[in-house]
C-alpha positions as CSV (number, residue, x, y, z in Angstrom):
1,X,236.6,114.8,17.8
2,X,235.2,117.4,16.2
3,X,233.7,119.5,18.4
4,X,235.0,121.3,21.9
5,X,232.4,119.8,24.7
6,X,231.9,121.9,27.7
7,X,232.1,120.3,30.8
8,X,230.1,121.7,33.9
9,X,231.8,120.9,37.2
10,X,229.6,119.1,39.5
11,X,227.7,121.0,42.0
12,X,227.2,120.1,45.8
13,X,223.6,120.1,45.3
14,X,222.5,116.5,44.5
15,X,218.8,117.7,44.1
16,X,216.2,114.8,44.0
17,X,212.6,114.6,43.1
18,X,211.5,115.6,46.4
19,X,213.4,119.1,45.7
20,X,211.7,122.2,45.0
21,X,212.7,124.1,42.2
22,X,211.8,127.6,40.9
23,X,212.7,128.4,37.4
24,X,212.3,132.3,36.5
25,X,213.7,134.5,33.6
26,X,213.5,134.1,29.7
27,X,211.9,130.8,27.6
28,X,215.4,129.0,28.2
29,X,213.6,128.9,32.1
30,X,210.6,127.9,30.7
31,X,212.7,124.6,28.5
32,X,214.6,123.2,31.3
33,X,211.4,124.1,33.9
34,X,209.3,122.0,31.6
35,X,211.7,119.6,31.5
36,X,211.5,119.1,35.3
37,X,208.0,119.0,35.8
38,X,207.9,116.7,32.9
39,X,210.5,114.0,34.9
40,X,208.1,114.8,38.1
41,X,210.2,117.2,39.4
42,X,208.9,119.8,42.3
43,X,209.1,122.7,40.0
44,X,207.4,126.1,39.4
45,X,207.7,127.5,36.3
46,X,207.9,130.8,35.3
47,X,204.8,131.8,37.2
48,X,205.0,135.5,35.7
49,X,204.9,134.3,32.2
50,X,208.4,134.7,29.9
51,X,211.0,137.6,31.2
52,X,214.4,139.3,29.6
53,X,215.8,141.7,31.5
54,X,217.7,141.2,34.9
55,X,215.9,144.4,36.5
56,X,211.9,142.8,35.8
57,X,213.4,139.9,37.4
58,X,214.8,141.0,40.3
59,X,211.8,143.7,40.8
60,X,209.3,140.6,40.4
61,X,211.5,137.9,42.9
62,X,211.7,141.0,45.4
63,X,207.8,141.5,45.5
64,X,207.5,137.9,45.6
65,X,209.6,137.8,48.9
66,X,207.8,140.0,50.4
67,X,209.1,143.2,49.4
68,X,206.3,146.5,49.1
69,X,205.2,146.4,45.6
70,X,202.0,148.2,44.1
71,X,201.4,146.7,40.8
72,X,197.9,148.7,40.2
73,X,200.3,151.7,39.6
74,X,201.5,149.4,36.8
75,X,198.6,148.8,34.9
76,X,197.9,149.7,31.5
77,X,194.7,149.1,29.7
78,X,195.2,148.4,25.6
79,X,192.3,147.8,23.4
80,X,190.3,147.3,25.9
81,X,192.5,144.5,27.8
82,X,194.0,145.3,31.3
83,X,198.2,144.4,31.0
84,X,201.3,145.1,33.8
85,X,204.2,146.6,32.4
86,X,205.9,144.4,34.6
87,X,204.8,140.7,33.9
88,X,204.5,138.9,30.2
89,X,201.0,139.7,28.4
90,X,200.1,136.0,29.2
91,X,199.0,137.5,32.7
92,X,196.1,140.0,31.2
93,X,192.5,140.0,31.8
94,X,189.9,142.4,30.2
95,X,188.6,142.5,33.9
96,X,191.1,144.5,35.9
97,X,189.5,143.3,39.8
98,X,190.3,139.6,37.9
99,X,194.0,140.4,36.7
100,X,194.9,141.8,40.2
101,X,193.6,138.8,41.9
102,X,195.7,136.7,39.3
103,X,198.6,138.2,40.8
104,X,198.1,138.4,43.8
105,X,197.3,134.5,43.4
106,X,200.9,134.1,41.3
107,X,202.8,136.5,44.2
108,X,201.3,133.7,46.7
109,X,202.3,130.7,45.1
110,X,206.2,132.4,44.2
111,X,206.5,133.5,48.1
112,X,205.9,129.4,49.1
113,X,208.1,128.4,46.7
114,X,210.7,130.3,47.4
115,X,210.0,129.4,51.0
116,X,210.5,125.7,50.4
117,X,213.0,125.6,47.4
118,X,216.5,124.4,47.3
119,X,217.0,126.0,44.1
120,X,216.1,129.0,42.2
121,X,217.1,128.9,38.3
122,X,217.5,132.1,36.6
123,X,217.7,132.6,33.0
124,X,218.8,136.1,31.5
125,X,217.7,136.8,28.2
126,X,219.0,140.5,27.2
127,X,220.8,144.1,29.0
128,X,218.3,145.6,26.4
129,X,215.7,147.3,28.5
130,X,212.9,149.2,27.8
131,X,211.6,152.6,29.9
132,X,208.5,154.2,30.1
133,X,209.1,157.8,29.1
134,X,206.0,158.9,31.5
135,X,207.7,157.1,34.1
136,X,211.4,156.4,33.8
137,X,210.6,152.9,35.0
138,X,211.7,149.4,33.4
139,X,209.1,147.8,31.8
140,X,209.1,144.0,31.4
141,X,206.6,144.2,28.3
142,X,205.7,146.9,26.4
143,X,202.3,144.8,25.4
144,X,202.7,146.4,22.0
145,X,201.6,150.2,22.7
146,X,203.3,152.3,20.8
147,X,206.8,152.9,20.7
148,X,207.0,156.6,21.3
149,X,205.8,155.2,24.7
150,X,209.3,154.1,25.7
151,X,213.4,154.8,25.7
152,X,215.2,151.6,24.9
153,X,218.4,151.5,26.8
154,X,221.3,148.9,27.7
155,X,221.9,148.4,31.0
156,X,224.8,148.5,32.5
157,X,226.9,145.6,34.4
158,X,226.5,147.6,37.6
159,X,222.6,148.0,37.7
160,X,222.0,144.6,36.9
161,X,224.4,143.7,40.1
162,X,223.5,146.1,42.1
163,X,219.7,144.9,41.5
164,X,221.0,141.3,42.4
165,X,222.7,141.9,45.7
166,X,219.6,143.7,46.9
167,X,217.7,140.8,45.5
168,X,220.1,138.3,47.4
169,X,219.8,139.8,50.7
170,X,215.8,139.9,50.6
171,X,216.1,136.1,48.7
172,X,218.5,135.1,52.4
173,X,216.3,136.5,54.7
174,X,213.0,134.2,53.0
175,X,215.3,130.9,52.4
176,X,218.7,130.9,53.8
177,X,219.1,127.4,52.3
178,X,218.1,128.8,48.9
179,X,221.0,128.7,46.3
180,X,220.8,130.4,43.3
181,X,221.9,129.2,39.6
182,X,222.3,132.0,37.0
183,X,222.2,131.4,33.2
184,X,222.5,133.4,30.2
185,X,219.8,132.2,27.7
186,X,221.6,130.5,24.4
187,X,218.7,132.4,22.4
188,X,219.9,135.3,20.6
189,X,217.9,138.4,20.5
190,X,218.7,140.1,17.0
191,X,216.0,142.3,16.9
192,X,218.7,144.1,18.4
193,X,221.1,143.4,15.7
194,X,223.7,140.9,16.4
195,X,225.9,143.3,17.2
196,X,224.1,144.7,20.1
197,X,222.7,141.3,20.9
198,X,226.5,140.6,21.3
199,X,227.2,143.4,23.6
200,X,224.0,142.6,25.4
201,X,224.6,139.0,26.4
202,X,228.7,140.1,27.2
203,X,227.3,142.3,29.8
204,X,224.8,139.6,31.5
205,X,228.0,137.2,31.5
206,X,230.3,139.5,33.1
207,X,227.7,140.2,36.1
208,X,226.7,136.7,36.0
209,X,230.8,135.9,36.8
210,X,230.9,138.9,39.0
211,X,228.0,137.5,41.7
212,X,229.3,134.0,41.3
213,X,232.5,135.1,42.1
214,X,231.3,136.9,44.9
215,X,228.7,134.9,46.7
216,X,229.2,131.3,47.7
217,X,225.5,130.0,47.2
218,X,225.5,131.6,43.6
219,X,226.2,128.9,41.0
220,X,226.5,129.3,37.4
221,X,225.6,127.1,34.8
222,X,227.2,127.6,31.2
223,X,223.8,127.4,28.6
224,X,224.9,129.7,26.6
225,X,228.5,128.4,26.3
226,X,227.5,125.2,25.1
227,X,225.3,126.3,22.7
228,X,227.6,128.4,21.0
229,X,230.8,126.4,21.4
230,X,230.0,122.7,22.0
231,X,227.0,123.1,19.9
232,X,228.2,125.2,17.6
233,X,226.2,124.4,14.2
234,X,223.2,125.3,12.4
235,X,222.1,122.3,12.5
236,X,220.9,122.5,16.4
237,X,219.0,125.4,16.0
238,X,215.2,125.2,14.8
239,X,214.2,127.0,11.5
240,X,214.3,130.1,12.7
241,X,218.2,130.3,13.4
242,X,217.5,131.6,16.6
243,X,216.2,128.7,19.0
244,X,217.8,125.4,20.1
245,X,216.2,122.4,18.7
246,X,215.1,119.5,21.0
247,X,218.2,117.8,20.1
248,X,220.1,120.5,21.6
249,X,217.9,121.1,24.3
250,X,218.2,117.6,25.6
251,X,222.1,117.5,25.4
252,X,221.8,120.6,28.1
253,X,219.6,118.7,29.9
254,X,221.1,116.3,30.3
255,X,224.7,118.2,31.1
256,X,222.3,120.2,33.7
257,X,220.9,117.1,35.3
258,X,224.5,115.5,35.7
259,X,226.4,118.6,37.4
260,X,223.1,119.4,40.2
261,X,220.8,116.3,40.2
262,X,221.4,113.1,42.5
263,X,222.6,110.0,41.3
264,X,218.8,108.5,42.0
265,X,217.6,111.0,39.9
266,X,219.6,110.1,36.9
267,X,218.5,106.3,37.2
268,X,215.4,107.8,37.5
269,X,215.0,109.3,34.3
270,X,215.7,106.6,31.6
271,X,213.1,104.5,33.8
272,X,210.7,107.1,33.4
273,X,211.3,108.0,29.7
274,X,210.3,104.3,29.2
275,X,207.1,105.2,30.8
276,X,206.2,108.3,29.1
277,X,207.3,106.6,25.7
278,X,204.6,103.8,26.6
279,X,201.6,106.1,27.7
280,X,202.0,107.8,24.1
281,X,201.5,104.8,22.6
282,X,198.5,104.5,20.2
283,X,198.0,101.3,18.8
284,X,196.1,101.0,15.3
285,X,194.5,97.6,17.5
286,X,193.7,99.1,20.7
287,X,190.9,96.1,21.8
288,X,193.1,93.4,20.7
289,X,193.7,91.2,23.8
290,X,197.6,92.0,23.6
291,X,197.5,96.0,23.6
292,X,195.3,95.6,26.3
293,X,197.5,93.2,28.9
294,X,200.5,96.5,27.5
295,X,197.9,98.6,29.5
296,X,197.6,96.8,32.1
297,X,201.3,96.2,32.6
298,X,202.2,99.6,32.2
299,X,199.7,100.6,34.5
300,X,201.4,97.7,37.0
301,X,204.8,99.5,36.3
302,X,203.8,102.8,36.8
303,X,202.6,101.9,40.4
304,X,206.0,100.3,41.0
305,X,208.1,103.5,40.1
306,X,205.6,105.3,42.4
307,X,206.7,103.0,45.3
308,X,210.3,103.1,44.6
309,X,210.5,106.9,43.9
310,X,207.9,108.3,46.2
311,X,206.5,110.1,42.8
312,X,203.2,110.5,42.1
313,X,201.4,108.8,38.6
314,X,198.4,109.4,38.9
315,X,197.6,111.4,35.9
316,X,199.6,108.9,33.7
317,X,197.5,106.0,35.1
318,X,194.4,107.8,34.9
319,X,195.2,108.1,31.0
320,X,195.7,104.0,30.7
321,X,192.6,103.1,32.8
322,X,190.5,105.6,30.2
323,X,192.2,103.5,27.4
324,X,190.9,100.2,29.1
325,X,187.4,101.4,30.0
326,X,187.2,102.6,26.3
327,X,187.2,98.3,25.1
């Protein structure tokens, strides 16, 4: 053995596909969200596009739950597109009427979720944070205006908990059942220099310890640790030396899957990654009598897993029959 594996203590959770999951925080929550929705999971995903700093998160699950919260006093307009300092620059419109029904749209959809999940994921991506000078507020995204706009700042173990315990109390009164998985995101941030990109994710791990440690329905689940330590080689990151390849991505998926997923779930998936591997298919034949009885049995199949599963394939289906029609 030449490596040190991390091993994540099963969790009470036993989540199944009919769970609902919301994933919110940096790309990490974007990876392992993708990955749910992929195995038909009940998932939303990052509905305010990619965030990094504890604060934006908290602010954005708070207004989400209900909380007063007046974006238009956020809005910035940049060569001639309308932004929100606090949401990713995927959520921009040149129309500003458009954007704010966008989020309005976005802040409806998180508030059912949230409503109906038995799990919200967060990923934390850096203490960096950036202020608006004008302001003094946090800013998600500085949507590339200039930098004399803002301060950059670390924040400090205590204002990234004292964010989440107000967030946990608004989060208990919406879902009481809700728990609550914090990670730190295994992808480092060295615009910041290493140095402070160390610092940075020391400080989201301590608070991350400190609320586990504190509340009961807080779980945490060790990403980062198992990049850097069981995974600790070049060779699972991608080119840039900064992001986990698929390789690695999949071997924390599949640790996350075992420590908060039910047992039906995980006989699930190798069924269904048959599946998937069999709609990709492209034959160099595809009229030849033979590809098209593989059609028509995976088609057969796919109805099966439907039945057993109570999962819906329709979209998968719909791709085969298009194949058939096409002969």
């Amino acid at each position: 053995m030449f490596r040190t594996e991390v091993n994540v203590s099963p969790a009470s959770l036993a989540l199944g596909l009919q769970s609902n999951v919301l994933t919110f925080g940096s790309c990490f929550a974007e990876v392992i969200g993708n990955k749910l929705l992929q195995n038909k999971a009940r998932a939303l995903v990052n509905p305010f596009g990619t965030l990094f700093n504890p604060i934006s998160v908290c602010k954005l699950l708070q207004a989400a739950a209900g909380q007063p919260y007046n974006f238009e006093e956020h809005l910035v307009q940049h060569n001639g597109i309308w932004y929100v300092y606090d949401l990713h620059s995927s959520l921009s419109s040149p129309d500003k009427e458009e954007l704010t029904e966008l989020i309005r749209q976005r802040l409806q959809q998180t508030e059912q979720q949230l409503q109906q999940a038995s799990l919200l994921i967060i990923t934390l991506g850096t203490a960096v944070s950036y202020k608006l000078i004008k302001t003094g507020a946090i800013v998600a995204n500085c949507h590339k205006l200039p930098a004399s706009n803002f301060n950059r700042e670390l924040l400090s173990i205590t204002e990234i908990s004292t964010a989440f315990e107000s967030l946990l109390a608004v989060l208990n009164q919406v879902n009481p059942n809700l728990k609550v998985l914090l990670t730190v995101s295994p992808v480092r941030h060295i615009k910041e220099t290493i140095e402070i990109n160390s610092v940075s994710k020391s400080i989201l791990r301590v608070a991350c310890h400190q609320l586990k440690q504190t509340h009961d329905h807080v779980l945490y689940f060790p990403a980062y640790e198992i990049m850097m330590d069981d995974l600790r080689d070049y060779r699972f990151y991608k080119p840039d030396m900064l992001h986990p390849t698929e390789v690695a991505e999949d071997y924390i998926w599949q640790k996350f899957t075992k420590a908060y997923f039910s047992k039906e779930f995980q006989e699930f998936l190798p069924e269904w990654e048959k599946m998937l591997r069999a709609v990709a298919h492209r034959p160099f034949h595809p009229d030849t009598p033979a590809h098209q009885a593989f059609l028509q049995n995976t088609i057969a199949q796919l109805r099966q897993l439907e039945l057993k599963y109570k999962i819906d394939a329709s979209a998968e289906q719909q791709q085969l029959q298009a194949q058939l029609q096409q002969v």
